[in-house]
C-alpha positions as CSV (number, residue, x, y, z in Angstrom):
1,X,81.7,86.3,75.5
2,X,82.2,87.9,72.3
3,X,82.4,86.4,68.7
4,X,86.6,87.4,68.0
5,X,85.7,87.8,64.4
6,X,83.3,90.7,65.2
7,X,85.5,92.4,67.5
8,X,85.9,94.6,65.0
9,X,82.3,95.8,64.6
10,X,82.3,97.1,68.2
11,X,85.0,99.9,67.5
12,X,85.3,101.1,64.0
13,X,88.3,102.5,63.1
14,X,86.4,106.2,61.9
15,X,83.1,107.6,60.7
16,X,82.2,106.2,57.1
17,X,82.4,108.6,54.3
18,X,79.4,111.0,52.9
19,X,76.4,113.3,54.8
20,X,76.1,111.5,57.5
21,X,79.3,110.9,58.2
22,X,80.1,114.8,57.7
23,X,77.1,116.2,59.6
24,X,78.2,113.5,62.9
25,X,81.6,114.6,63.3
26,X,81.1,118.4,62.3
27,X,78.4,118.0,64.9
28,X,81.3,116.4,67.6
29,X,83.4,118.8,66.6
30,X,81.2,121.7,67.5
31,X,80.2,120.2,70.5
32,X,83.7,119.7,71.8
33,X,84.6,123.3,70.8
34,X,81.7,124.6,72.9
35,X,82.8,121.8,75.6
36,X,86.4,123.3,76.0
37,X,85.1,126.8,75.7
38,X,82.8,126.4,78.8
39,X,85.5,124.8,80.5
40,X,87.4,127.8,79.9
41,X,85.0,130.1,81.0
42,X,84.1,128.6,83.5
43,X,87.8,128.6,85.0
44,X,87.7,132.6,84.1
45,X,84.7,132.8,85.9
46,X,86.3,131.1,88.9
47,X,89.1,132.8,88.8
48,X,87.8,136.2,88.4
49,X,85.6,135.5,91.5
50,X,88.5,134.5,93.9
51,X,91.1,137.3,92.8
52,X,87.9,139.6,92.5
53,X,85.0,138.4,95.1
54,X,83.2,139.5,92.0
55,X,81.2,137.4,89.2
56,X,80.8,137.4,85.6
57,X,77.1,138.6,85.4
58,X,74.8,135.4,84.1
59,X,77.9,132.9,84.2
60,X,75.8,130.2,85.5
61,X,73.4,130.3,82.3
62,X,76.1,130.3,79.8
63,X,77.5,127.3,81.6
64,X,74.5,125.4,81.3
65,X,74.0,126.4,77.8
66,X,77.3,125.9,76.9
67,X,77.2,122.2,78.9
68,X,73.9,121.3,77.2
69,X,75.1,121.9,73.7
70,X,78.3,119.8,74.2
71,X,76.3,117.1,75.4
72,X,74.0,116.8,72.4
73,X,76.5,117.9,69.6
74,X,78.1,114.7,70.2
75,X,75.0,112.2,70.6
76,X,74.7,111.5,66.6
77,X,78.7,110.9,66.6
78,X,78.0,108.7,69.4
79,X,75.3,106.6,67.3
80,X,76.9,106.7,64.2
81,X,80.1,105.2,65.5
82,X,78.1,102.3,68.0
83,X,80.1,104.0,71.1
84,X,77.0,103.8,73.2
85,X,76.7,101.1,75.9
86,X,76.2,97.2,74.6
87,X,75.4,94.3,76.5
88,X,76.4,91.1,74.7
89,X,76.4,89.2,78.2
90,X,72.8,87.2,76.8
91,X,73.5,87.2,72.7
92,X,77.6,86.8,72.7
93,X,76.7,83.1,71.5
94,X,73.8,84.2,69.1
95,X,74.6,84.1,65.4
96,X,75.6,87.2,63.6
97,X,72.5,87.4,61.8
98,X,70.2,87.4,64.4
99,X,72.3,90.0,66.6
100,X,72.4,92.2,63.9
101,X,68.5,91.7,63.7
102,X,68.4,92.2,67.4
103,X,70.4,95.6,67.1
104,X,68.3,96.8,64.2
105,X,65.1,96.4,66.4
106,X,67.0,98.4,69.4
107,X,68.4,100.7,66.9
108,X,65.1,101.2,65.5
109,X,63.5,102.1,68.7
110,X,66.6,104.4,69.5
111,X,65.8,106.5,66.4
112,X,61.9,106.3,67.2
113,X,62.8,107.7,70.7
114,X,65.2,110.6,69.2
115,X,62.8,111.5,66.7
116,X,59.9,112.2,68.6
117,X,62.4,114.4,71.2
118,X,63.5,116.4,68.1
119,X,59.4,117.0,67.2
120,X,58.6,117.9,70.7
121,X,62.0,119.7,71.6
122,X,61.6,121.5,68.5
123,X,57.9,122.6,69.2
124,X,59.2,123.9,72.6
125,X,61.6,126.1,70.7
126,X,59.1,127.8,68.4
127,X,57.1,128.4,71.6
128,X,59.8,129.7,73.5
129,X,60.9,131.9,70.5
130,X,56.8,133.4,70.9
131,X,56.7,133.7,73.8
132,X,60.0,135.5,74.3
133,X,61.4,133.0,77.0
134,X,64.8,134.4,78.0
135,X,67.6,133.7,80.8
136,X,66.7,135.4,84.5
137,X,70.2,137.3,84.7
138,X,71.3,138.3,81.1
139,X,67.8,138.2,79.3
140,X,69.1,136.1,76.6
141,X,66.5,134.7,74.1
142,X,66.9,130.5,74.8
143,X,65.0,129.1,71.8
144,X,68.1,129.2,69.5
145,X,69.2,126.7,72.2
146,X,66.5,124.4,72.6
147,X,66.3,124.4,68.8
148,X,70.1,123.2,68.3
149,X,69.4,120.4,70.6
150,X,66.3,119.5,68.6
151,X,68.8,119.5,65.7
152,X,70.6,117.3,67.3
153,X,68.1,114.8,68.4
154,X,66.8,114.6,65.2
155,X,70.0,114.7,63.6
156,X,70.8,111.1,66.0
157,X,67.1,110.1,64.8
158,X,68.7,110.3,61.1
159,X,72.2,108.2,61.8
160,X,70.0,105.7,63.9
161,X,67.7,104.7,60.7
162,X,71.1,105.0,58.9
163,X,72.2,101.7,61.0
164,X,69.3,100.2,61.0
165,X,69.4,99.9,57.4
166,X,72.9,98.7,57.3
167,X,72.0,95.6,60.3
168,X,68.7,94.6,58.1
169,X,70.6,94.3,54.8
170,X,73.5,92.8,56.5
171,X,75.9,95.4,56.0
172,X,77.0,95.8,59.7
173,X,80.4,97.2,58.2
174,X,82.0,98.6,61.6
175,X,80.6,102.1,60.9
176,X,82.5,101.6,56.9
177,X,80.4,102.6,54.0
């Protein structure tokens, strides 16, 4: 059961002003666009095949590209604004304190885990950018790809430590600066 005073806390009203609030939601905001833009070409694409029995050449890649980079434009929104999945079932009863405490461990670990994707992710890009790795159909270069989503890991990495920061020095603010 959760504390009614903190209710609050679990769904800020917006993003809290400054960088990282900026970078998260222009980050959201290009990952929608990108979202409604596969969407859309992805109903072109169906379309064009059913009135057509013909395909948009490489439509499959864009759509996974396009997919991908939704997905991670909106994971730093995501941890800025504590919309990812909580269980309070165990510390509901648990002084504030020491659930922020909790969360800045978890949130700590969060950030450790995005970090290290963004180094590794972002390796992979400078080897796929040397070694020329492309798409099969359209023979599209795919690092710029794989290098925006290590942007955006390590961009989640950043808003993560940003939280953590905020739970240790007890300013769990509801996503407020």
């Amino acid at each position: 059961m959760s504390d009614p005073a903190r209710e609050d806390d679990d769904a800020p009203p917006g993003p809290p002003p400054g960088v990282i609030g900026q970078m998260s939601r222009l980050a959201a905001m290009a990952g929608g666009a990108m979202l409604i833009a596969t969407a859309l070409f992805t109903t072109i694409s169906v379309l064009k095949r059913w009135l057509t029995n013909d395909s948009i050449p490489g439509d499959f890649e864009l759509v996974q590209i396009g997919s991908g980079l939704s997905v991670f434009g909106f994971f730093a929104y995501g941890t800025l604004m504590k919309s990812n999945i909580l269980v309070d079932s165990f510390t509901g009863w648990l002084p504030a304190r020491l659930t922020d405490w909790m969360d800045a461990f978890w949130t700590l670990v969060w950030a450790g885990v995005m970090l290290v994707l963004a180094e590794r992710i972002s390796i992979g890009a400078l080897e796929m950018r040397r070694n020329n790795t492309e798409t099969m159909v359209l023979a599209m270069p795919l690092w710029w790809a794989v290098g925006l989503g290590a942007l955006a890991f390590g961009m989640t990495g950043i808003v993560a430590l940003w939280w953590v920061r905020r739970l240790l020095g007890g300013q769990d603010l509801g996503g407020q600066d």
